[in-house]
N, C-alpha and C positions, 0 to 999 in steps of 0.2 A: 378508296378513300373513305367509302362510308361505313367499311367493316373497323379500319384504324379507328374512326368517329366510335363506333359503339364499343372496343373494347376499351378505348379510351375514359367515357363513361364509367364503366362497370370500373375502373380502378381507381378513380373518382370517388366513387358511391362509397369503397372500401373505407378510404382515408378520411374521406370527410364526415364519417359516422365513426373513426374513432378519433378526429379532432376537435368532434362536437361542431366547427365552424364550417360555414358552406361559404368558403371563401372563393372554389372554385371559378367559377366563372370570370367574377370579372377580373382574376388575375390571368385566366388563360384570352380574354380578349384584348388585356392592354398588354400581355406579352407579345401576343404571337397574331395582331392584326390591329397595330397600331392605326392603322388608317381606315381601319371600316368607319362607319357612321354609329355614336355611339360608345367608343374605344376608350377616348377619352374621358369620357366621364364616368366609365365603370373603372378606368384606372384611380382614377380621382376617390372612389368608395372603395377599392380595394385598400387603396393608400391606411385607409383609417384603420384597416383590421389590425387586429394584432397576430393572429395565426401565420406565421411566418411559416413555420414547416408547411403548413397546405397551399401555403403563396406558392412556396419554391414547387410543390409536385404539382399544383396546376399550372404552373409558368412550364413545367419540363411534360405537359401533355396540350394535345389538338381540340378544339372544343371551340364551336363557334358562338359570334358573341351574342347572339336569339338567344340559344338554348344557355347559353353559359352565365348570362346576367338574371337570369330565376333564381339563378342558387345561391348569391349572395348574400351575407347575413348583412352586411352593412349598408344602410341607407344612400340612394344616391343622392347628392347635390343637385341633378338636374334630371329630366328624361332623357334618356338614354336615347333616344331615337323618335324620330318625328313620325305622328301619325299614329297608326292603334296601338305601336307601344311593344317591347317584347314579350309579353304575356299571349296578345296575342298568336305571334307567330310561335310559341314555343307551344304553346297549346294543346297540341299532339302530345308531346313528350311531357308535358305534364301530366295528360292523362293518365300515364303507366306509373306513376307516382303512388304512395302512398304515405299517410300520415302516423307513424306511430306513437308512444304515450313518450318516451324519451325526446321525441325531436322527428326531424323531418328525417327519412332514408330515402335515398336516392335511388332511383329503377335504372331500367337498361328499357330504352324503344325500340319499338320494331324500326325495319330500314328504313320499311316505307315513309313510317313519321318521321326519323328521323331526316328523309329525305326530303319531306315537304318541308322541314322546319331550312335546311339548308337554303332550299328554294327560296322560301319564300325572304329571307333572310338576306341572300344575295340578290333579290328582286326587288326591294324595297324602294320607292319613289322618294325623294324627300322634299319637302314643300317648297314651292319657287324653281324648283329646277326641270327642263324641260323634258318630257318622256326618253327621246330618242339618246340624250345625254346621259340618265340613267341608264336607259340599255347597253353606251359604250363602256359605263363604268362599268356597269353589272359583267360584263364580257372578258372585263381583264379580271380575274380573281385573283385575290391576296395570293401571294407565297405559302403555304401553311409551311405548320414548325418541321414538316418532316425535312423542308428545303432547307430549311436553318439551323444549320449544323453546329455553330457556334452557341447558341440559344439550347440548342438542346443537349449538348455537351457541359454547359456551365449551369442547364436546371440539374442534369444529371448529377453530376459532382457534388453538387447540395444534398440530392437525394442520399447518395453514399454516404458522403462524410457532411452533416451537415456544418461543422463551425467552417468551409468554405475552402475552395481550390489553393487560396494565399495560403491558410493553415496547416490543410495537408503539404505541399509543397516545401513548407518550411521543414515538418515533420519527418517527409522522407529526406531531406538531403541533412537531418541529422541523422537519421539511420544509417544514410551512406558512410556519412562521419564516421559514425561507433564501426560500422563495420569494417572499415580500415584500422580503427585504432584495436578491433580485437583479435585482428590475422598473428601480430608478433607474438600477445600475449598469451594464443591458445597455443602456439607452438611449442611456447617455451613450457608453457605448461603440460605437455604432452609428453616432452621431453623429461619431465619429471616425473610423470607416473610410468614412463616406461613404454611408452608405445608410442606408434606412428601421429608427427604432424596432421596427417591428415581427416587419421580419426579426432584429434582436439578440435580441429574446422569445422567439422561434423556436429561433433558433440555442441559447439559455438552455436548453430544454428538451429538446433531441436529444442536446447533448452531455451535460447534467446525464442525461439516464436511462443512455446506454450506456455513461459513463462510470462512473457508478456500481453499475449490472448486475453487470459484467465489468471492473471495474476493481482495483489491488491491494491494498485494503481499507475499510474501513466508515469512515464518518466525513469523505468529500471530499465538494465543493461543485463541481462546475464547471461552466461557464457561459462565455458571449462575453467575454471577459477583455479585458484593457487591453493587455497586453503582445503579444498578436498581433494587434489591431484597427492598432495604430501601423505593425505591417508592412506589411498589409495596404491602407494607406489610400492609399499611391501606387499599388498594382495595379488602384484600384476608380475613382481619378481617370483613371485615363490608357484603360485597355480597358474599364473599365463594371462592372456586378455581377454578369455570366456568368462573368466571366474569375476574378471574385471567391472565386465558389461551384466552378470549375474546381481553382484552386490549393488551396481547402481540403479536396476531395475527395482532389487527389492529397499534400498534407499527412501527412490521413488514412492513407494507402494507406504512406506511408515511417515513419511511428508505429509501425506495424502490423508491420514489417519490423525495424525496430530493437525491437520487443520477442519478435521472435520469433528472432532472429538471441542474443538474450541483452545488447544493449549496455546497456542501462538500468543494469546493475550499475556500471555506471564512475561514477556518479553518488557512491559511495562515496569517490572521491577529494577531493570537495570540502571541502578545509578547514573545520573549524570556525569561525575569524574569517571566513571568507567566508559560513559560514551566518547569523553574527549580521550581519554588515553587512545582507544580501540580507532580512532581517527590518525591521532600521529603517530600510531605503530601501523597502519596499513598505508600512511604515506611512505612512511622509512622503507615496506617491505616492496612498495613499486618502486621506488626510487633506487634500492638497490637489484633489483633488479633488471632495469636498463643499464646498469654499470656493467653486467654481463656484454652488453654488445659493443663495449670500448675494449673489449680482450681480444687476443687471437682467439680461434677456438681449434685450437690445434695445442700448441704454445703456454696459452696461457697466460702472457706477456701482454701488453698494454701495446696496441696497436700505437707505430711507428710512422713516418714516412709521410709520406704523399696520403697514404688510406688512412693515419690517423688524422691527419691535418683535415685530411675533406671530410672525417665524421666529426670531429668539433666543431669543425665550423658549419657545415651542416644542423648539425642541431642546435646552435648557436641563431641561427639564421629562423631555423625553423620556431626557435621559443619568441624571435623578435616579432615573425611572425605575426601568430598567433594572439599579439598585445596589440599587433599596431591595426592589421588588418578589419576588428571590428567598430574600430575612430572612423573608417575611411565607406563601409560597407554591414550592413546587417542582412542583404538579401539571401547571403552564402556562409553558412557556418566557416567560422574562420580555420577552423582546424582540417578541415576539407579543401579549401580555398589553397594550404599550407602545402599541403599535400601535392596537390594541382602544381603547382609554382616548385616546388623545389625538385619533382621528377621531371619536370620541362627543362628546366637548368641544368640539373646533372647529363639531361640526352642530348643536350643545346651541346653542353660545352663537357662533354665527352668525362666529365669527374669521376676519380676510382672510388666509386660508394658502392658499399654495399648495398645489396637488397634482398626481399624476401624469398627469391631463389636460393642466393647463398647460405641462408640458414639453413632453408625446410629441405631445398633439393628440388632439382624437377622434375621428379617424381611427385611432388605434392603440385607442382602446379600444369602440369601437362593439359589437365582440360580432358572435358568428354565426357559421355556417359559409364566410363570404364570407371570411373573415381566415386561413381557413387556408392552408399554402405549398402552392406546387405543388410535385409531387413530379416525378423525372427528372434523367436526367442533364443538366449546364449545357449551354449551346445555345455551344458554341465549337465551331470547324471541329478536332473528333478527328480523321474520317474525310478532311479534303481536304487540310488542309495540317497532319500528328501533329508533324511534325519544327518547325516554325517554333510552332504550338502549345505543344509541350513546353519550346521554348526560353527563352519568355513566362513560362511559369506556374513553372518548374521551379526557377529561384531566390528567386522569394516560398514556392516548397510550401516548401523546404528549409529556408528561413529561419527558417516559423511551426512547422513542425516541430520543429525544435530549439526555439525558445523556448519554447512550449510545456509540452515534454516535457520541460526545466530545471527551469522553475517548478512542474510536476506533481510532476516526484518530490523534487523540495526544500520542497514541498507536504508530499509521502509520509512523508516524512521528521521533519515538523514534526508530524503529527497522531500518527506514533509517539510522539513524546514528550508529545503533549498527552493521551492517550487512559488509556497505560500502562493499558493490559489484559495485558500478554504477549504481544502478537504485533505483528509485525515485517511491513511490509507487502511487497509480491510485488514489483519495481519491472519485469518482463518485464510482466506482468497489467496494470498501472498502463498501460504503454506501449501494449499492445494494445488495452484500453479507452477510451483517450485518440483512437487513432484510430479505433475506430468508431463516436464521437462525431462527430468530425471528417465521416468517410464522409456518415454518419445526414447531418449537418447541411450537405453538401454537395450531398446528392441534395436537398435541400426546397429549396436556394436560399439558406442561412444564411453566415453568415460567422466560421462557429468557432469557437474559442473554447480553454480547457485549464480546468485547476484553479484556484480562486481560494480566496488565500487569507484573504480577509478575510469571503466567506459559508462558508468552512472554520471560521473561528473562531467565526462566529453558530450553525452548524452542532453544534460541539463543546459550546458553551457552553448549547445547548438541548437535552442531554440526548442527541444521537443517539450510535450505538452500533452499530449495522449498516446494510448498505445498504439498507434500508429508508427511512432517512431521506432516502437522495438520490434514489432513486426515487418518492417522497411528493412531494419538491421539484420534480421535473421532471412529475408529472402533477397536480400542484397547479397548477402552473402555465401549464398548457397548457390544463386546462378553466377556469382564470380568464380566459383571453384568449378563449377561444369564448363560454364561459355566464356567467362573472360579471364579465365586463370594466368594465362600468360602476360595479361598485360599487370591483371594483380600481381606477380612476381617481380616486376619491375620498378616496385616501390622503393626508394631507398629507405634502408630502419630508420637514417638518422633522422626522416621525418618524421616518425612515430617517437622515436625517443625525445625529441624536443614538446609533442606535443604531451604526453605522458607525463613529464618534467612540469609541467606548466600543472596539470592536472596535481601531482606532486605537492606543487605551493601550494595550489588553492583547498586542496584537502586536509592537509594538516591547521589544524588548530591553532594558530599563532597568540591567540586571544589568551590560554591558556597557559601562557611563560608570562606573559603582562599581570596575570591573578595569583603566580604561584604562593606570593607573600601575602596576599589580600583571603586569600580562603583557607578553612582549616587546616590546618597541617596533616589532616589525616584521609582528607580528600586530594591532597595535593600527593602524598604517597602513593595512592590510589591511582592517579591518574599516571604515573613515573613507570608504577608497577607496571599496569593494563599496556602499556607503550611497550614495554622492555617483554613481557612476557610473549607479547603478539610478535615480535622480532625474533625471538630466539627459540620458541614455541610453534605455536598456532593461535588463532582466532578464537577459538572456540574454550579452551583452558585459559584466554588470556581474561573471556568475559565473565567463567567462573569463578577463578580467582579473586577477580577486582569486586566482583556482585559479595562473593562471602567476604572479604574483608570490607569490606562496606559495609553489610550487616552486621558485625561483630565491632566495627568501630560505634555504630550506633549502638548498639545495645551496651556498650561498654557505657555511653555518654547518658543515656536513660537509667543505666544503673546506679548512678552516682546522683541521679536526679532526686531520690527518694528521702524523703526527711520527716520530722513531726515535729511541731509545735507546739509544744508542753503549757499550757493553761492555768492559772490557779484555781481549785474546786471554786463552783460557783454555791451560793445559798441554795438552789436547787437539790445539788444533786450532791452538799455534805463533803461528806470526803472524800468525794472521789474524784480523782486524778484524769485530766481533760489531754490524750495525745491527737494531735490533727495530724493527720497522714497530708502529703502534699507530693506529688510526683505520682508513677506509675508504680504497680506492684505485680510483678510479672519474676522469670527465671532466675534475672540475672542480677535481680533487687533484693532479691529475698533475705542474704545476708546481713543487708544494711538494712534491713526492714527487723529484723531478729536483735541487729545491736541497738537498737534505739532503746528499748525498753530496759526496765530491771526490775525484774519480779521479785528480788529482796528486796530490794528498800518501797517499794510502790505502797501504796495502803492497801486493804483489802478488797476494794473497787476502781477497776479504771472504765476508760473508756476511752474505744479505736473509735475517731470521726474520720469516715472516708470520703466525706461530702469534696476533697480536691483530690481524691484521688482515684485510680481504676486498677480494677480487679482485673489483671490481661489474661492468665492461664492458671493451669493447674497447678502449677509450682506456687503461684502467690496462695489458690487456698488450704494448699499442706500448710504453709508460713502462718499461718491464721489460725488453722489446726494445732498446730504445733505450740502459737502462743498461749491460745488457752491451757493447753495440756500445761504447760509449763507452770502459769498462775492455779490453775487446778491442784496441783500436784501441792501446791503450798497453801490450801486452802483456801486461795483467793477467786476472785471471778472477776473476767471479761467482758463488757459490754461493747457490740456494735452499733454503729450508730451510719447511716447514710450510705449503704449498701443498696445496692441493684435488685429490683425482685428477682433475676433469673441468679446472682451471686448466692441470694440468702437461700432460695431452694437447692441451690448445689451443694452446701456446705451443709445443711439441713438432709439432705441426701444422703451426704458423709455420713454426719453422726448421728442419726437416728433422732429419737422423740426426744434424748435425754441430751443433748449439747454440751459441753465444756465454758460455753458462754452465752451470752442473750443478747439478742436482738432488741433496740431500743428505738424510737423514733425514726423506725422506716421512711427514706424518703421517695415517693412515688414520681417527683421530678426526675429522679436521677434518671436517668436514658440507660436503657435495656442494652446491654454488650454482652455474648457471647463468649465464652471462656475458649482460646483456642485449640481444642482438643477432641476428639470426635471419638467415645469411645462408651462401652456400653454401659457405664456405670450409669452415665447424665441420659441413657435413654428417656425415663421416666420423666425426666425434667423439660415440662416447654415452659419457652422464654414467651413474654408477653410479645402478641403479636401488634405491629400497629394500629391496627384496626383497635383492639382493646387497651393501647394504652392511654388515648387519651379519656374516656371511662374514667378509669384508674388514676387517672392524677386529679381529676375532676373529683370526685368520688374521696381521693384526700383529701384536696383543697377543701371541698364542703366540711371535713369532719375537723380538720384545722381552724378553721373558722369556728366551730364551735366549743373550740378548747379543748378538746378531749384527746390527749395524746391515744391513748385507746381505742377509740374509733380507728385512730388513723392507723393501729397495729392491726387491727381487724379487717380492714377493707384494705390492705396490702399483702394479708395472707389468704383474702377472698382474691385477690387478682393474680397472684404467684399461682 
């Protein structure tokens, strides 16, 4: 007991020097010896701490209440104990103490003091009570925590998981969930690329744990998906299932690179109407999908009889299910609970349903150590022929990579909104977990897989909340296919299809047929598009697609934005002709920026005011180039007037010392923008850094002030 005592201690000393609080004590005296003398009222000044973690790991360790109430940071209400007090008796054990410049660090005591401090601890007399009575108490000792199994089981469980045993509990039996709802879906999906059920299980389980380990937040499912099975399934017909597990290794390996590289962020440019199409075309692609299991699979025909009647109404039952079930109960995810209930029925009352025997075969569900993959890199010639090898695999890795990692962080993106906890998920993390999924499920022989988002939604929908839940889902399901495969085989589908169906509704967008008149009509195309494409396509073409028509609908609507505001000559500035640019001047502007003018009839001075307008790229300053040349050519001259300093050095770059126009009334407000184009003409050219731009407009201001347009051209080719 006194070795327990000291190593108890020492891991102690650990936590509580990097909790900063020395809460220790009196939470292990009011845990774990409520009735010593004393207990009470260090429970009462633990009460006040706020160090909750070091509560729960001194509540889940041994530590008597002498020695235990020194280390408390928080004040007691009252003495702890009658008489010299615990300083006293702890007195030994402080000795081995030391004081360092951060805070107090906790020692480890010899036995011996530690044993006096016991002694004398459980010796204690308290005032008014008679010796011989103390010594009966002193004789019966508390229980320590080692007796209290319960105590130290529910400190444990904090220490692991600290949001609490309710949590995790919840956590895992959505994992149980998903991993029921992913048994149908990897089959079918297995069945697509060409190989064995068993391997889709597999793959269900390698990418679902490292995907969700180390991936960019809590609350994803993934598993052998549909959207890279379809890639994948002419690589698996033509070289076989090595070349299979080759390409999603090196998959893997480019996932891993794109999120360490940072590109996952660009994922931010996808359109909103692309996000709701890319929604209700991957509802339409699960939902037909379960229509597969209303067929024979022989036939082909639309299941009859007795076996059709018990899958409708089966799934019927299953989708009432699922709505009614969480009115009545929230301790048990409803779609598990569904599960539960309609395989007890069918074995109750003997019903012909199908189940996931009859799909996969039992052969997939036999059970054993016989069914696990071999582990190893895939058997393709790396070493004798890398280059005609890499040639092979290099356009399916690239392919499933990207779709993939589309669907994963448009995944990401969806369970931010579905979660709304406050946090925003990682999409580098997201990508790097994705491929060591990938990796994982490469070396066993699998065939990959990314995020899915329709056991994302059974996922959400059952309570999960950390990754907890997706690592439940992937080792749930991996000892169901060793140790309870058989009774996993006994699932009927139609539970799954009902529950999938529900999933079905709640995925698609409905909001987005209520808006279709209320929003652009070219967002609304967008969204029609991304839907129809993702159906009859893939995922990953349906999100490119809908992204470039999305940008080409905008730049079409910016392009027409561009106009001038023709002025009459002011007394200033005589005859000369006042156009105020207004809108952007960029690519796809240029031409309505060229018709506005008319260098016949104009006089022989105008002048472009860009003060409402922006210089976006290189095309708008050919268009500028191009206007003076134009007035040049007829003797006339161009004036600009309210250009950017990093604009006027560019165009200043262009033409040399000798311009086709002039720069007038520079304005030093106007905010510094970068022309989109990276190329080595504008080497030469820095743009005003923050730091120097306020300088610079300070610097105008002052010379404005003093009237002198002059100044103000001087100290903005002093800051360019």
């Amino acid at each position: 007991q006194l070795r327990m005592h000291k190593s108890s201690i020492a891991r102690l000393s650990v936590g509580a020097r990097g909790q900063g609080c020395m809460t220790t004590a009196a939470l292990a005296a009011a845990a774990m010896s409520p009735g010593r003398p004393g207990a009470a009222a260090a429970q009462r000044g633990a009460a006040r701490c706020r160090c909750r973690r070091a509560a729960r790991g001194a509540a889940a360790l041994s530590v008597t209440a002498a020695v235990a109430t020194r280390f408390c940071c928080c004040p007691l209400p009252e003495a702890p104990v009658d008489g010299p007090g615990p300083l006293a008796f702890a007195a030994p054990f402080v000795a081995t103490t030391t004081e360092a410049a951060g805070g107090l660090r906790l020692g480890v005591a010899p036995p011996e003091s530690l044993a006096r401090c016991l002694q004398q601890s459980r010796g204690r007399r308290p005032v008014g009570r008679p010796r011989a009575a103390a010594t009966s108490a002193a004789a019966v000792a508390p229980a320590s925590q080692a007796e209290d199994l319960v105590a130290n089981a529910r400190s444990l469980m904090y220490a692991v998981y600290p949001k609490g045993p309710q949590a995790a509990w919840r956590n895992i039996l959505a994992g149980f969930a998903v991993s029921l709802a992913m048994i149908p879906e990897s089959i079918a999906f297995a069945f697509v690329a060409g190989v064995s059920p068993i391997i889709g299980l597999w793959s269900a389980v390698a990418v679902g744990f490292f995907a969700s380990a180390f991936g960019g937040r809590a609350g994803i499912a993934s598993g052998a998906a549909g959207s890279t099975a379809v890639v994948m399934a002419a690589l698996c017909s033509t070289y076989g299932p090595s070349y299979l597990s080759g390409a999603v290794l090196l998959a893997g390996l480019l996932q891993i690179t794109v999120g360490c590289l940072g590109w996952g962020k660009f994922i931010k440019l996808v359109p909103h109407p692309v996000m709701l199409g890319f929604v209700n075309g991957l509802a339409i692609v699960i939902f037909n999908a379960q229509l597969t299991h209303f067929r024979d699979p022989v036939s082909g025909a639309l299941l009859g009889g007795a076996q059709g009647l018990t899958m409708w109404g089966l799934t019927a039952i299953s989708m009432a299910l699922v709505k009614v079930l969480p009115k009545l109960t929230t301790a048990v995810p409803s779609s598990l609970l569904t599960v539960g209930i309609v395989t007890s029925a069918v074995k109750l009352l003997g019903l012909p349903a199908r189940t996931l025997i009859d799909i996969a075969g039992a052969e997939t569900f036999k059970g054993g150590l016989s069914v696990l993959p071999p582990l190893g890199l895939p058997a393709v010639p790396w070493l004798t022929a890398p280059l005609h090898t890499l040639g092979i695999l290099l356009p399916y890795a690239a392919t499933m990579a990207a779709v993939g990692l589309v669907e994963s962080l448009l995944t990401l993106q969806l369970v931010d909104g579905l979660l709304d906890d406050g946090k925003r998920g990682n999409t580098s993390k997201e990508c790097i977990g994705q491929g060591l999924g990938n990796i994982a499920s490469g070396l066993s022989s699998g065939m990959g897989g990314c995020a899915m988002i329709g056991q994302t939604q059974v996922n959400v929908q059952s309570g999960a909340t950390s990754r907890l839940a997706g690592i439940s889902m992937s080792v749930i399901l991996g000892l169901g296919i060793v140790v309870g495969a058989p009774l996993l085989g006994q699932v009927p589908i139609a539970a799954l299809v009902g529950i999938m169906f529900i999933v079905c509704e709640s995925t698609f967008a409905w909001s987005s047929l209520r808006v279709l008149k209320k929003i652009p009509r070219a967002d609304a195309v967008v969204i029609a598009l991304v839907s129809f494409v993702t159906v009859v396509q893939d995922l990953a073409v349906a999100v490119v697609v809908g992204t470039i028509v999305s940008a080409l609908s905008f730049a079409w609507q910016q392009s027409r934005a561009i106009r001038a505001l023709v002025t009459p000559a002011s007394a200033k500035e005589g005859t000369w002709k006042t156009y105020r640019m207004v809108g952007p001047l960029f690519f796809g502007s240029t031409q309505g920026f060229g018709d506005t003018f008319d260098p016949t009839g104009d006089p022989d001075d105008i002048v472009v005011d860009f003060a409402a307008s922006r210089v976006v790229d290189h095309s708008a300053l050919e268009a500028i180039n191009g206007l003076a040349e134009k007035y040049g050519a007829l003797g006339k001259r161009v004036h600009l007037r309210g250009l950017s300093s990093d604009c006027a050095g560019l165009l200043e770059r262009l033409n040399g010392e000798l311009p086709p126009y002039e720069l007038i009334e520079a304005d030093a407000s106007d905010p510094v923008y970068g022309v989109a184009e990276d190329s080595a003409l504008y080497a030469g050219v820095r743009p005003l850094r923050p730091a120097e731009e306020a300088p610079a407009a300070a610097a105008a201001t002052a010379a404005s002030a003093e009237g002198g347009s002059e100044a103000r051209v001087e100290d903005e080719k002093a800051a360019v």
